[in-house]
N, C-alpha and C positions, 0 to 999 in steps of 0.2 A: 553263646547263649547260656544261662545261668539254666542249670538242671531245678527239677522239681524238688529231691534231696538237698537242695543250695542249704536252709535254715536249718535242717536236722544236723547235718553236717556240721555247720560251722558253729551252731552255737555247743556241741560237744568241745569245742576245742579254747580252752581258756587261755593257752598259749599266745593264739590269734587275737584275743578279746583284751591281753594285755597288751599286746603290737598295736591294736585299731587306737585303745585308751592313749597310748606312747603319742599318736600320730594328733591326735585331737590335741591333747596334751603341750606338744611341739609346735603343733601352726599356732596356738594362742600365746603359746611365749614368748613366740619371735612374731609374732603380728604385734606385740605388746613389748616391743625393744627389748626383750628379753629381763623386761623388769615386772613382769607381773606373770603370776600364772594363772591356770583353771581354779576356779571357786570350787572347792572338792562335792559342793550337790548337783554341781553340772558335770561330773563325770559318770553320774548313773544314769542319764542321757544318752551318753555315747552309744554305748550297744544296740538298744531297742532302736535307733535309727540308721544305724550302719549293719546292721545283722540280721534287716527287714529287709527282704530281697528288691520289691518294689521301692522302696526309699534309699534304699544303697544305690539302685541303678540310677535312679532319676536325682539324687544328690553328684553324683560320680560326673553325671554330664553337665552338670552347671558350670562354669566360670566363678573365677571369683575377684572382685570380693563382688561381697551380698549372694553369696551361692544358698543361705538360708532362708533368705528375704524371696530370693528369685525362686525356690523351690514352694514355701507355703503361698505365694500369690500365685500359683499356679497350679496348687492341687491342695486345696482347705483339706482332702481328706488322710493326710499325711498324719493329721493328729488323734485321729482316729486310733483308739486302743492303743496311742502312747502310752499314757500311766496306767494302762494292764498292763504292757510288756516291759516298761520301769520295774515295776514292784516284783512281777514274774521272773526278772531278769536279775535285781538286787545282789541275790546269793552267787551270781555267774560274773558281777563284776565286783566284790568284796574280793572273790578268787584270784582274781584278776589282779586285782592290787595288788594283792598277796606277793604273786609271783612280782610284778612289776616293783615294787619296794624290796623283795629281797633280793631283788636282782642287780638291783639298782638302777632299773630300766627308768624309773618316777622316784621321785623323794616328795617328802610332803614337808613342804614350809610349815614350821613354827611358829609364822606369825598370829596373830587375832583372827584373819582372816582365816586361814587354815586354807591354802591353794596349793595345787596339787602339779608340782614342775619336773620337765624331762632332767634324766641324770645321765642323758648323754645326748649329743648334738647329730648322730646318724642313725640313719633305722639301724636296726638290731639285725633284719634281715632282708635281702634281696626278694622275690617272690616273683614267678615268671606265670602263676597259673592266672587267669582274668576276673575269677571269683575273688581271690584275693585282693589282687590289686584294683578290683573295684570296694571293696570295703576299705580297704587303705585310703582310697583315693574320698571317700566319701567322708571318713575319718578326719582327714584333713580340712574337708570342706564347712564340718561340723566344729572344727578346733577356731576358724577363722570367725566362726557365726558367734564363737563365744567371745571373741577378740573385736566383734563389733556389736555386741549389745550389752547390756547390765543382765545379770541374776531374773530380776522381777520381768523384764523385755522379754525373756527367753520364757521364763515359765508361762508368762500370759502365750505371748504368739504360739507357745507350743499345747499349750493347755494340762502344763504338770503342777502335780504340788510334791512338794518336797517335805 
């Protein structure tokens, strides 16, 4: 069971918020033949819904594919104080990149599009605690949701502006 400290905790650790982004990042690149990446305004996404204990547990348990699709038809209030915990979140996943670009965790494509691709094809790290590997595991679920809708899909069903 996920403690009451789960959010305090995890969102102090930008290390993890670069590993969740890596995870998101990787299921849409290889859901997408490994010829497309994240549209980099769908990476400030990631966090506020994998680092929401409630949305991380109930993303985690869906199947996929349509784990996104299958998560908002069955709880409208997932979007709920999305774009507060986007904009509140922003400075904690710019960090994030930080580390994940100088690491070479993520590269950012060049192109017009500006998408945001893994720089390496295996997690970075093992993790055996179940907090973890439930934000991982939701990470993923979230990289796949962006590997099956467009930009404008995502923002409406979620209810963000960018």
């Amino acid at each position: 069971m996920i403690d009451v400290l789960f959010e305090q905790r995890v969102i102090q650790n930008t290390g993890l918020a670069a590993e969740a982004i890596w995870h998101a990042v990787n299921e849409t690149y290889n859901a997408r033949s490994r010829a497309e990446g994240t549209p980099f305004p769908l990476v400030f996404v990631v966090l506020p819904l994998t680092f929401h204990q409630r949305t991380a547990a109930a993303l985690a348990s869906k199947t996929q594919p349509g784990a996104l699709y299958k998560l908002l038809a069955e709880d409208r209030e997932v979007t709920v104080g999305l774009q507060a915990r986007m904009q509140a979140m922003a400075d904690r996943t710019f960090q994030a990149l930080s580390i994940g670009f100088q690491t070479n965790l993520l590269h950012l494509d060049s192109d017009a599009q500006r998408q945001v691709i893994p720089g390496r094809r295996t997690p970075p790290v093992a993790h055996v605690t179940d907090e973890v590997k439930t934000i991982l595991s939701a990470a993923r679920r979230v990289g796949q949701g962006f590997a099956e809708m467009s930009v404008v899909q995502l923002a409406v069903h979620l209810r963000v502006r960018f």
